[in-house]
Structures are given as C-alpha cells and as structure tokens.
N, C-alpha and C positions, 0 to 999 in steps of 0.2 A: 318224667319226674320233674315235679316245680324245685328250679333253684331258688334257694334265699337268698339274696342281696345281705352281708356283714351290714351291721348298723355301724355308723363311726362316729366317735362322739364330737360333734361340731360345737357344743357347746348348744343347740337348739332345743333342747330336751328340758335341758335348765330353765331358759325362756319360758317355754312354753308352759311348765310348771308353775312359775310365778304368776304369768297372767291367770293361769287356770284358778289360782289360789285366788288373785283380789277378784276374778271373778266370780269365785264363791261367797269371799267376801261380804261381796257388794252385793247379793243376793241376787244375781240377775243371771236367769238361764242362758242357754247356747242362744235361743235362737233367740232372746228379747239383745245379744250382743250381735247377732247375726244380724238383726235391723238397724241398730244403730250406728254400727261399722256400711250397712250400707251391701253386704252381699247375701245372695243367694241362701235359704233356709237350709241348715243342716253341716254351714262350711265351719263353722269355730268348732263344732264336735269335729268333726274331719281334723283341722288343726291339731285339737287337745289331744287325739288319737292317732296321731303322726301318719294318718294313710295320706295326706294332704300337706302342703308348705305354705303360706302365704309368701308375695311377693314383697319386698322390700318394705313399699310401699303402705301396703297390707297391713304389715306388720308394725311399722310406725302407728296407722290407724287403730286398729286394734289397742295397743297400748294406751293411745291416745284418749280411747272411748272408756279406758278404766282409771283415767287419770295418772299413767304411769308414765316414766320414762328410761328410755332405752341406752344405757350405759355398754358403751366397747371398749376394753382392754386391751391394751398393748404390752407384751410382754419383751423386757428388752433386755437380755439378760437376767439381771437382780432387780431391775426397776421396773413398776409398772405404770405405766400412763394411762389415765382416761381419759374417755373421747363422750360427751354428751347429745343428743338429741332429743 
C-alpha cells in the first residue's frame, strides 16, 4: 500500500501561487519561463504542481524572471518584521 506523506503548510504553496498568477499575467507559458530561468523543459510545471521544489536559489530566479520579489515574515509575538530580497 502507497503511503501519503501529510502536506504541512510551509507557507510554499502561497509562493507558489503568486508567481503562478504573474505568470499568467504576464502571458508567458511554463516552458517560455522554463528558458528564461535558465532550467530544464517542464520544471516550473513540476514547481506550480508541487511534485517538484526549487532550490533557494531557484527560487529567487524565478521570481526574478517575473519581476517579483520575495518578502519573509517574522512573526514575533504581536509584531511582524519583514525581511526583503
């Protein structure tokens, strides 16, 4: 029997959702983002469909390639700080 692996909300799903949005945006398919990020044909679908992660890295680029940027929260108590890239 295949076990399932729980999903945990990391908060990557969110991400992932947005770029997918100015992706669409911007009217440019997976794989015309797939070349301009610079990897492999069929990886930003793998992304947008969470069987796949981008590395840190990756992930900076990608955003990069849509003109976005990548905002992290600190939650500290009742305050929250952010953190830009």
């Amino acid at each position: 029997m295949k076990q399932v692996k729980p999903k945990i909300d990391d908060g990557f799903t969110d991400v992932v959702q947005q770029l997918r949005g100015l992706r669409e945006k911007k009217q440019l398919s997976q794989r015309a983002l797939d070349h301009i990020i610079g990897v492999t044909d069929g990886v930003v679908g793998k992304w947008e469909a969470d069987t796949r992660r981008p590395s840190s890295y990756l992930l900076s680029c990608w955003a990069q390639a849509l003109g976005a940027r990548i905002t992290l929260e600190e939650k500290d108590g009742d305050e929250t700080q952010s953190i830009s890239a």
